[in-house]
N, C-alpha and C positions, 0 to 999 in steps of 0.2 A: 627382312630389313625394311623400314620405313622408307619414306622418303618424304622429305619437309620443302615447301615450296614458301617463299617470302609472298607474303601479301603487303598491300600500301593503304593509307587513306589518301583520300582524294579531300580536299576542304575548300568552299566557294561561299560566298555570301549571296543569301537570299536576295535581289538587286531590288528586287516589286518590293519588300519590305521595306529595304534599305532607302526606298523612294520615302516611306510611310513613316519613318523615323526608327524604324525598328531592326536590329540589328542580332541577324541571325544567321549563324553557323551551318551549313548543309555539307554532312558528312558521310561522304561513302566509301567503301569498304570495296578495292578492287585489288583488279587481279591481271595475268596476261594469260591468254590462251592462244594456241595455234591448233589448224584445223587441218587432219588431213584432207587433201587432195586425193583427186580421182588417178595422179599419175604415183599416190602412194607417198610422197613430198607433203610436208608440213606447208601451212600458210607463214607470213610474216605473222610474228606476236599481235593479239590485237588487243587491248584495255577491256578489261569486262567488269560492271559490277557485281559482287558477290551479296546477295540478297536472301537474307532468311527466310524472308517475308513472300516470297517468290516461291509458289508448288511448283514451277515448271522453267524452266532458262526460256528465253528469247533472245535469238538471232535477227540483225538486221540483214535483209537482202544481201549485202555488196559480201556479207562474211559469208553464208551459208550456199549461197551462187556459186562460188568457183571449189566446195569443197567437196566430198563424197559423200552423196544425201540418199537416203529410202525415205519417199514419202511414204505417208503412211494413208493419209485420209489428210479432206478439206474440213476447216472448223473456223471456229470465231470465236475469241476472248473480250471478254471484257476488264477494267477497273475497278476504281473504286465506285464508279458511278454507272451504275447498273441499265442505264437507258441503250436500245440498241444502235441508234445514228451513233453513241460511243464505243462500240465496237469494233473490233480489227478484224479482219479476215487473215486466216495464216493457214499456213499446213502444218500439220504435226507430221515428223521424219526424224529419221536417227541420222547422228552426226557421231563422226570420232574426232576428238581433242584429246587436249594435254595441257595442263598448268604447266608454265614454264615463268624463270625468273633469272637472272643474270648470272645464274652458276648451275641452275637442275633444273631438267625436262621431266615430267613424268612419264611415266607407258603412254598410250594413246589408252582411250577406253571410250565407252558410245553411251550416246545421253540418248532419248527422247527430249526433244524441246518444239517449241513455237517457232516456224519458219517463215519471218513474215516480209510481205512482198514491199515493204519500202525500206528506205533507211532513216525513216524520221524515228526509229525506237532505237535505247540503248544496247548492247550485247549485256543480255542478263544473264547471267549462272545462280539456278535457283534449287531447290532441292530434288526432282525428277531424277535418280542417275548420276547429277554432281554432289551435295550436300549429303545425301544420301550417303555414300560411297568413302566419306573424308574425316577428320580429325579436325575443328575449325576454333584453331584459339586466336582471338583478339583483345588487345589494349592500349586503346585509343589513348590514355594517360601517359604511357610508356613510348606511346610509338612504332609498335611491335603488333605484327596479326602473323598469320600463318596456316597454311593445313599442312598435314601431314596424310600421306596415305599409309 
């Protein structure tokens, strides 16, 4: 048996544009995740963006700090902007989560994702172990996203 988790969009205006005369929509596609705990306890839900475009999830600090982590190795990511002063330092570590939404939990299950040491980055959920593993239907027209495991 399946199980279907509600997804949401999130909607904000470009404001640097909106300075510029230009008036743009930024649309993302999120989600709530909880993280197990080292005492085996979920965290409180946290807002994650769900990102196609994203090979690996990244965690900011405050999430991936109090949950039950195996580092794995020290590394560094980059953007779209391939210079290295724009580079992160993170660790790669498995994490267990669970999509959660105001009526269904799912299993816990373990990602490999980016554990990175501040919280100036989003919680991403990216393909690695999430996307990978899920059902992902969205429409932005309707209203309506969802996975389904």
């Amino acid at each position: 048996m399946s199980t279907k988790v509600n997804l949401y969009f999130q909607v904000s205006l470009d404001l640097e544009l909106l300075e510029k005369g230009v008036h743009l929509e930024v649309i993302r596609l999120m989600g709530e995740v909880e993280l197990e705990k080292e005492d085996s306890k979920w965290t409180n839900p946290y807002p994650a963006i769900i990102d196609t475009g994203a090979p690996v999830s990244l965690l900011p600090l405050e999430v991936w700090q109090e949950c039950k982590t195996k580092i794995v190795v020290s590394h560094s990511i980059r953007g779209v902007v391939p210079k290295e002063e724009c580079s992160l330092p993170v660790q790669v570590g498995e994490v267990i989560l669970r999509l959660v939404d105001e009526k269904v939990a799912t299993k816990g299950f373990s990602i490999m994702a980016y554990l990175a040491p501040t919280n100036k980055v989003p919680l991403i959920l990216g393909f690695k172990d999430f996307l990978s593993k899920l059902s992902l239907y969205h429409n932005f027209e309707g209203k309506r996203a969802f996975v389904e495991f």
